[in-house]
N, C-alpha and C positions, 0 to 999 in steps of 0.2 A: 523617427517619424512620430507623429502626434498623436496619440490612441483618440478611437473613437467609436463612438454607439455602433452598434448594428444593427438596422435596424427596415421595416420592411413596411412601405406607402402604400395604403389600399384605396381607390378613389373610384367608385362607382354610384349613380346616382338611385342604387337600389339598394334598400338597406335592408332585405333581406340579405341580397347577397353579399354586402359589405359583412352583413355579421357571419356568415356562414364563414367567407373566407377569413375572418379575421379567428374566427374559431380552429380554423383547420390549421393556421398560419401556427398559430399559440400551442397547440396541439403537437407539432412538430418541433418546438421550442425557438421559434420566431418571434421578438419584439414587435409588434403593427403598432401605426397610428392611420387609423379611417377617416375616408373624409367624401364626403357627399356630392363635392364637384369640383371642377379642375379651379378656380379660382381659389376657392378655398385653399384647395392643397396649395398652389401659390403663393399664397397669403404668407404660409408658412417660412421661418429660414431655416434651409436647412442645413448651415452648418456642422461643423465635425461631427457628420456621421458616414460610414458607410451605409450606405441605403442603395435599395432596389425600389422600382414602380410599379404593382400593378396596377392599369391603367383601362376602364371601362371605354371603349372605341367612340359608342356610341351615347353620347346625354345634351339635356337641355343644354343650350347657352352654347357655350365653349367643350366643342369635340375632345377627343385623344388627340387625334394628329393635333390640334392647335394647341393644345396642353404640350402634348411631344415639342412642340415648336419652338415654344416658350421659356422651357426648361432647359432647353442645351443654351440656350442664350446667360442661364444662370447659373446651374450646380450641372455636374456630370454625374448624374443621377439613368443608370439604364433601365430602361421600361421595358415590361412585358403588357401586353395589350391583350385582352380578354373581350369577346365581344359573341352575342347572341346571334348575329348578322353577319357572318365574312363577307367580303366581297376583295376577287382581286386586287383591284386599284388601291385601296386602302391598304391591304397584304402589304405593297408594292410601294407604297408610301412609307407606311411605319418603317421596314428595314430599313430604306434607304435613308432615313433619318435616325437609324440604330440600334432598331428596337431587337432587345433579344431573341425574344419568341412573339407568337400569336396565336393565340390560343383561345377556342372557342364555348359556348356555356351550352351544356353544365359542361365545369371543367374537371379535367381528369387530376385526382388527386397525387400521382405519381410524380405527372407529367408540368404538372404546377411546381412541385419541388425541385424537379429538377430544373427546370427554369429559375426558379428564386436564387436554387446554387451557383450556376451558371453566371446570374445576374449579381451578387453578389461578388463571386471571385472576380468581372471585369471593373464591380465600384471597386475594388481597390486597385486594378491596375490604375482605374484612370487618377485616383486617388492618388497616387504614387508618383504619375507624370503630371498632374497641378502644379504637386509640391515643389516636384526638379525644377519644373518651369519657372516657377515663381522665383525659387534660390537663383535659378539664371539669371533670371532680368534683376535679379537684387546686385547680384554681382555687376551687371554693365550698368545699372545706376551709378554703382562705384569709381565708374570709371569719368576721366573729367573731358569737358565736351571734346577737346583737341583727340584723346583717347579714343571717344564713341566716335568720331570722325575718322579715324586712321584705321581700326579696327575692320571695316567690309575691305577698304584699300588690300588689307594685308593678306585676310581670307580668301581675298579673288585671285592672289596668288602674284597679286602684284613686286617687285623688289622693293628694298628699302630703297632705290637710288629715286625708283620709278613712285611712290609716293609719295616723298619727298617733292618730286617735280609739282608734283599734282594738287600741294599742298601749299608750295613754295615756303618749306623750310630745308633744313639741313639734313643730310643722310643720316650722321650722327647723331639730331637730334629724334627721327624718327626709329633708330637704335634702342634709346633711352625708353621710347613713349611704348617703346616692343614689347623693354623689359617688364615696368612696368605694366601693361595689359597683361603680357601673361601672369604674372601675379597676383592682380589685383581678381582675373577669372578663374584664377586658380588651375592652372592649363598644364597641367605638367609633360606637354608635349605640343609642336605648331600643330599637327594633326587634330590635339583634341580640340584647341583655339578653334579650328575652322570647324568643327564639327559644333559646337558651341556655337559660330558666326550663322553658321545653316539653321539651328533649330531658332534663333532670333534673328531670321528671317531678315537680315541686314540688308539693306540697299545701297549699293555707292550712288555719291550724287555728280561722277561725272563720268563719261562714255571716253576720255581721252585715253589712246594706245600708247604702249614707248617701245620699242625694240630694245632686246635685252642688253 
């Protein structure tokens, strides 16, 4: 895997508490970069890094949740949300949109860490399933259209006789298009091939049955 920064996002539109936190952050031997409002932090790319969010709930312009919102659209980046104001609904929101903790001001300096850790160990699981992801669809790129066409055929559990039909080529030649896929996905079992077909979400394009 690709080493990368560690690194920890503070974005609250009060700069006392931005620097308080960013002091505390550093304190505990934390990388920050501060930032005054969720655009801003947007702005930003944040590639290879492992990074966490602390994420102020409440500010001008552009919320947390709408920052939160934003963000899963681009980097898998997990927030912690700090806010002077709980309220349910918001609680209730942020999780459901993945937020680690939530946690309220002043914040508890234990209980901040251990959030940050928490939040950090899951940037790298998600860090880790990007990567695979990405190496998957690299691999079915790999593969030539007739291949990404046969491929749900085979994982739905279909026969060679029976996609073949379905195709209207030869059994033998969709034999050939097997070997190949697995190969080319690198499958060193049909098992894993289908588990591979599921996590790219494969759809066949036709509903026809064959008895076996």
């Amino acid at each position: 895997m690709e080493s990368a920064n560690e690194l920890v996002y503070v974005v609250d539109d009060d700069s006392r508490v931005r620097e308080a936190l960013s002091a505390l952050l550093r304190a505990n031997g934390r990388d920050v970069q501060a930032f005054s409002s969720g655009g801003e932090f947007l702005d930003k790319p944040h590639r290879n890094v492992v990074a966490c969010l602390i994420l102020d709930m409440r500010m001008p312009g552009m919320n947390g949740l709408e920052v939160q919102k934003l963000l899963r659209m681009d980097s898998p980046i997990p927030v912690i949300f700090i806010t002077g104001v709980g309220d349910v609904p918001s609680v209730v929101l942020a999780m459901k949109g993945g937020a680690v903790d939530f946690l309220t001001k002043p914040v508890d300096e234990d209980a901040l860490m251990r959030a940050v850790d928490a939040a950090l160990a899951r940037a790298y699981v998600l860090r880790e399933e990007a990567q695979n992801a990405a190496t998957l669809q690299a691999l079915y790129q790999s593969l030539t259209p007739r291949e990404q066409e046969l491929l749900p055929l085979l994982a739905s559990g279909l026969l060679n006789k029976q996609a073949a039909a379905i195709l209207g080529i030869t059994e033998y030649t969709v034999q050939v298009h097997r070997g190949h896929i697995m190969k080319k996905m690198q499958a060193d079992s049909f098992a894993t091939l289908v588990r591979q077909a599921g996590k790219l979400q494969l759809e066949t394009s036709s509903t026809t049955t064959f008895d076996a």
